[in-house]
LOTORDO-947165 format. One record per residue: residue in one letter; x, y, z of N, C-alpha, C in turn. Coordinates in pm, whole numbers, plus 50000, padded with zeros to 5 digits. Atoms other than C-alpha are relative to their C-alpha. Example, Ala and Ser with C-alpha at 12.3 -4.5 7.8 and 13.67 -1.06 7.14 Angstrom:
REM residues 2
A500894988150000512304955050780500905012050000S499184988149994513674989450714499235010950073
This chain:
REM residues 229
X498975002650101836735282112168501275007550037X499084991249985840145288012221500625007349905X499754992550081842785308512048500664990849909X499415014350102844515276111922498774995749876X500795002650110841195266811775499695007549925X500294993450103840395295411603501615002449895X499164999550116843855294411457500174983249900X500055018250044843455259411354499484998049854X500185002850141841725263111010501135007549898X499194993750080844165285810865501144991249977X498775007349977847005263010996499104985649876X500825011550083844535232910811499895001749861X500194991450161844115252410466501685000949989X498924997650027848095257610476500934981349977X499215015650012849105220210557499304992249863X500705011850088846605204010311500375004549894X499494996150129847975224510038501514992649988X499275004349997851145214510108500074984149978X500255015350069850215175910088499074999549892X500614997950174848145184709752501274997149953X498524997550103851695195509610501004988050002X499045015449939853835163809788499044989449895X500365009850068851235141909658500184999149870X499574999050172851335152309262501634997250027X498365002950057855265153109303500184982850005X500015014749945854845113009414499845000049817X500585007750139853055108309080501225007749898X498594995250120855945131408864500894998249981X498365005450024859025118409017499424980649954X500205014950021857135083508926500534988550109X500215015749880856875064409260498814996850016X501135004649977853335062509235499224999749842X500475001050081850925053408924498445005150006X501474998450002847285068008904499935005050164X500354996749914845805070909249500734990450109X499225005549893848265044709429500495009350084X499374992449896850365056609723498935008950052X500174988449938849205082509978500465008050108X498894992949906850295109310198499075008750105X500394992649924849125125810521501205009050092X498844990349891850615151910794499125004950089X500214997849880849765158011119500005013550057X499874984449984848455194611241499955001050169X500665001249887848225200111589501174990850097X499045007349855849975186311958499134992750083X500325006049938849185160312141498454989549949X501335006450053845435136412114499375008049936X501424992250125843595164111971500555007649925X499644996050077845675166011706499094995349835X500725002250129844305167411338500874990249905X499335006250073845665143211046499264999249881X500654995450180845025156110674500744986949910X499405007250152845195128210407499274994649903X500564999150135844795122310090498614990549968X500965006450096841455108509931500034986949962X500085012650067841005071509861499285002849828X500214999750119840765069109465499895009549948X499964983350059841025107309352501474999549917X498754993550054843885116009085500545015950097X499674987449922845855142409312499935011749927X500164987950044845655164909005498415008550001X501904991849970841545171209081500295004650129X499964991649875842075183609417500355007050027X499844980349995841735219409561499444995250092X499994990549880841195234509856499074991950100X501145003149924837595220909926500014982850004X499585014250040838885184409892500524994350136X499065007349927840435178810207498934993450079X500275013649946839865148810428500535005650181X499824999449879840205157110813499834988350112X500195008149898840545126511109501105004850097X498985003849857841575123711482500564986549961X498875012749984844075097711589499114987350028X501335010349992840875073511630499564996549852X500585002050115840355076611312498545007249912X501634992049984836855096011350500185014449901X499364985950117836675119611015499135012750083X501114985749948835415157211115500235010949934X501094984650093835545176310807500784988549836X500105003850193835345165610391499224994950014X500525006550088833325148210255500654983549920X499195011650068835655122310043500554990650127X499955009349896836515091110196501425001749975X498464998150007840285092810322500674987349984X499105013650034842675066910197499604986750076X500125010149932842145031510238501054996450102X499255002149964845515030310382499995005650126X499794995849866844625051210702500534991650127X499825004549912845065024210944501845001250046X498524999950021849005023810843500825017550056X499544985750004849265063710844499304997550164X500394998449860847245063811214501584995550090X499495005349949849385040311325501475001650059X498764995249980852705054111307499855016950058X499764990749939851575087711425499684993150176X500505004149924849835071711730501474994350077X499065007049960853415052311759501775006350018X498374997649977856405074511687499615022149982X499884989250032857205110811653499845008049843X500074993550104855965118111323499315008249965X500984995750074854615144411159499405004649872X499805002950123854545137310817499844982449949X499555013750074854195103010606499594998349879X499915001650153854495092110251499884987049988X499905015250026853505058110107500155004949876X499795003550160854315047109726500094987549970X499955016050044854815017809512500795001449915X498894994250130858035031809371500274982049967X499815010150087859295002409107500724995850113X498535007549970862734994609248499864994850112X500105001649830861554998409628499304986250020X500975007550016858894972809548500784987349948X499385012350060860934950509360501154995250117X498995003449963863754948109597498774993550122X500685007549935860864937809857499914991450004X500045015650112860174905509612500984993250118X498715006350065863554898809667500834997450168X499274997349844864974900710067499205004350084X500554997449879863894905310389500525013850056X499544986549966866224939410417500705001449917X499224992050138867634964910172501804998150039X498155003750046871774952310155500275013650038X499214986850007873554986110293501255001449884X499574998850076874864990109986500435019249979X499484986549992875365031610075499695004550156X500114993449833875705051510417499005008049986X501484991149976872345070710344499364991850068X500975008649914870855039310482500395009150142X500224995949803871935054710833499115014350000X501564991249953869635084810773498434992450033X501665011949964866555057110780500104996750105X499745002249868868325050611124500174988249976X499945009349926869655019411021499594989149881X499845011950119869724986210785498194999349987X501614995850083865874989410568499194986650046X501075014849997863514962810675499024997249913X501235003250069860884947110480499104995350103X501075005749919857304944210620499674986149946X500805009750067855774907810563498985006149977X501014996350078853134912110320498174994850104X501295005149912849444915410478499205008349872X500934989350190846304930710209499885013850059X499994985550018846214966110172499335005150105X500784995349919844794988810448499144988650088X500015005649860844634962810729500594998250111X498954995349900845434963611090501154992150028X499035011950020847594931510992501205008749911X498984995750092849664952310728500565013150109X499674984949909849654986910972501084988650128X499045004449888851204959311270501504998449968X498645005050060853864947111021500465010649967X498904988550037854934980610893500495002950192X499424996349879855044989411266501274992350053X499065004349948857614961911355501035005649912X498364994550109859844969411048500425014050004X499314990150026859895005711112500745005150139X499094995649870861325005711496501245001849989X498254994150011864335023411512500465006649884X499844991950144863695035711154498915008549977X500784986750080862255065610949499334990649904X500575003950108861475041910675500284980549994X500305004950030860515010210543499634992549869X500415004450115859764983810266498714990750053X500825010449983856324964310231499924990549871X500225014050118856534929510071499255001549924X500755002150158855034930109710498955015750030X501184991150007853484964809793500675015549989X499254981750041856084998409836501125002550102X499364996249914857145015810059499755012550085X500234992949913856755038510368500885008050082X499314990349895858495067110545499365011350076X500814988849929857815093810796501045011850062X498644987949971859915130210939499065009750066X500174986349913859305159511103499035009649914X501184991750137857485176010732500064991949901X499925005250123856245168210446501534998149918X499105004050059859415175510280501124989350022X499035009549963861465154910471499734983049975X500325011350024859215125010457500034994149834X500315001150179859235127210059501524995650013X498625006450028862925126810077500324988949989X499515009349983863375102110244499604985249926X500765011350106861115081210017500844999949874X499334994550095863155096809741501064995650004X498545010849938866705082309937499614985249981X500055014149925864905050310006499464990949840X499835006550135864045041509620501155002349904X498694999950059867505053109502500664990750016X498495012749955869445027509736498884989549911X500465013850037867145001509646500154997349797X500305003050178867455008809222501704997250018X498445005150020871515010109314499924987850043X499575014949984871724976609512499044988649839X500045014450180869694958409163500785002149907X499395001050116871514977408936501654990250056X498775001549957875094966009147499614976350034X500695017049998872994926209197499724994149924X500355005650095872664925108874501174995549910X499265003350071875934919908740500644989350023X499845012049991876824888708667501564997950102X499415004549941879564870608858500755014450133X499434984749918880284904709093499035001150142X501124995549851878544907209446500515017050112X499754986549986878034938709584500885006650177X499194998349902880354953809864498895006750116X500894992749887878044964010183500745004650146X499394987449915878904986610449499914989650137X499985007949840879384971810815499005005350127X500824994349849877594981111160500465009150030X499084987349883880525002911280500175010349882X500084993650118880685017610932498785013549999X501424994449958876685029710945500085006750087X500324988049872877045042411310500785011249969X499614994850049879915059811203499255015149930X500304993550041878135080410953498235009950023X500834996749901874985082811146500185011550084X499384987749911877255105011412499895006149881X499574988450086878155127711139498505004549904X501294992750035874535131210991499195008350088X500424993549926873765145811292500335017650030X499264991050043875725174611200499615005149898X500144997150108874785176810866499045013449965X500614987550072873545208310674499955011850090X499584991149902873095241110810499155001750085X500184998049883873145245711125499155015650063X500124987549908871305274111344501355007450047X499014992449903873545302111422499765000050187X500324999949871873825303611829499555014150046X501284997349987871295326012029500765008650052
């Protein structure tokens, strides 16, 4: 055993708490209802990395400590007990595929509804360029199949985040917190473009290509910075 592995449960007991707490906030800021949505995060570098997530059918407020759900990138569980989200194939899939280590699903209202409704979220604000980029909708496939995990995969190239037809929505970041955000950004634009689609004879003003890149550069900048070394 190395020294990585023996630091490995502590690091495991620290992340899964942390997606305990992410997950209840899903259900408080009300993007998720009951045991919908779920959320994992990624411990570990490279294939034999770990991926903690949440419980298929558990209220996030019963879970503690001894609750967690452990799989490799195969999918192969190797510690809980509880069966981990039906949705794993979707959460595998995007670690397996992009740099994430973090992801958040929900079934926020607005995100969901604007799905219904378009094939991509209207840049109706320049936060879209933190998602990297005009919002796609996945075509709709049934829940936790490798048909729904392919389709989020096309809609999220080149992006952090995502809409799935008649079902939510999906993002992923560097941490938990970031991936919440951005779930948090990505059902705001979508409640502004209905409330701004909804008024009668008025169509809503959307941002351009050169507009987006634009503010893209300058998010790259954003917040504070590291002092230099």
């Amino acid at each position: 055993m190395t020294e990585h592995d023996r630091a490995r449960p502590r690091d495991l007991a620290r992340a899964w708490e942390e997606l305990v707490d992410t997950a209840r906030r899903t259900v408080a800021d009300g993007l998720v209802v009951g045991t919908s949505g779920n959320v994992s995060v990624r411990v570990g570098e490279g294939p034999d990395s770990t991926v903690l997530v949440t419980p298929s059918g558990v209220p996030y407020d019963r879970l503690g400590p001894r609750d967690v759900v452990a799989v490799d990138l195969d999918g192969t569980r190797h510690a809980g007990t509880l069966a981990p989200t039906s949705e794993l194939p979707m959460h595998l899939a995007i670690y397996r595929n992009t740099d994430a280590r973090a992801v958040v699903h929900t079934h926020a209202v607005h995100a969901t509804a604007v799905s219904t409704l378009v094939p991509e979220l209207p840049p109706v604000h320049y936060m879209t360029a933190a998602l990297g980029g005009i919002v796609r909708v996945a075509p709709y496939a049934t829940y936790g199949t490798e048909e729904l995990a392919e389709n989020m995969l096309s809609a999220l190239a080149g992006r952090t985040g995502c809409l799935l037809q008649n079902h939510g929505t999906v993002t992923y970041g560097n941490t938990l917190s970031q991936a919440y955000d951005r779930t948090a950004q990505l059902e705001w634009m979508c409640r502004l473009w209905l409330t701004a689609h909804s008024v009668p004879g008025r169509t809503p003003t959307l941002l351009t290509d050169a507009q987006l890149a634009e503010v893209g550069e300058r998010l790259r900048g954003y917040g504070q910075q590291a002092p230099p070394a």
